[in-house]
C-alpha positions as CSV (number, residue, x, y, z in Angstrom):
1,X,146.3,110.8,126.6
2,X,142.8,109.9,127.8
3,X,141.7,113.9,128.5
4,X,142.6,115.4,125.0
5,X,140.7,112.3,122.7
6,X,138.0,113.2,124.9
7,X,137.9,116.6,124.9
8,X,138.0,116.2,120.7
9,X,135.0,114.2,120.6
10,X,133.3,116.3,123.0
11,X,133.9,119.2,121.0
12,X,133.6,117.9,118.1
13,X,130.0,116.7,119.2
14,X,129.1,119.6,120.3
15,X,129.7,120.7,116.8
16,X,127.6,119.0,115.6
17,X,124.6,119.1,117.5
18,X,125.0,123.4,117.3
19,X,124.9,122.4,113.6
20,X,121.6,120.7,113.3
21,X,120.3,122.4,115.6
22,X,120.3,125.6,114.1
23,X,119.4,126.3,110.9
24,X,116.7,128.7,108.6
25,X,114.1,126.1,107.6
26,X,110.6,126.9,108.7
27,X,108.4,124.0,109.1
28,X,105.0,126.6,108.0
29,X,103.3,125.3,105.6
30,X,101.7,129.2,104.9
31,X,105.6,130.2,103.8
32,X,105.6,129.1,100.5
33,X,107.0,132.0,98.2
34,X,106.5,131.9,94.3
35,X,110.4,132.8,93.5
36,X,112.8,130.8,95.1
37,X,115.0,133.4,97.9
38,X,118.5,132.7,95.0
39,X,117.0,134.0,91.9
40,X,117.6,136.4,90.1
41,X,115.1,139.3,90.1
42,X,114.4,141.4,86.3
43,X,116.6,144.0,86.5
44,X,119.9,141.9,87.6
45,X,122.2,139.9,84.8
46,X,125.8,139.4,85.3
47,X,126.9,142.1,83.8
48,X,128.2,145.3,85.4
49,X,126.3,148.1,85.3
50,X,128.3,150.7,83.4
51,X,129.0,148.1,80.6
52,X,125.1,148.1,79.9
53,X,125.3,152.4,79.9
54,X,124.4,154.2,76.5
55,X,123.4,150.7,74.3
């Protein structure tokens, strides 16, 4: 019963050291943009595009 409990927590700490270890933050202080990466540029809206056609 030992083996399987610890096989759990070993994977499930392995888990979590994959997840916090990896990740898309840079820690340059030179990569600051002006528009955050989620907005929305001009030209999008939530509309689709054929509904906009002919107005």
């Amino acid at each position: 019963m030992r083996r399987p409990l610890q096989l759990l927590l070993m994977a499930i700490l392995l888990g979590w050291i994959c997840g916090m270890t990896s990740g898309c933050k840079s820690t340059d202080a030179e990569n600051v943009s002006t528009r955050p990466w989620n907005s929305t540029e001009g030209w999008q809206s939530g509309f689709p595009s054929t509904l906009n056609e002919g107005r």
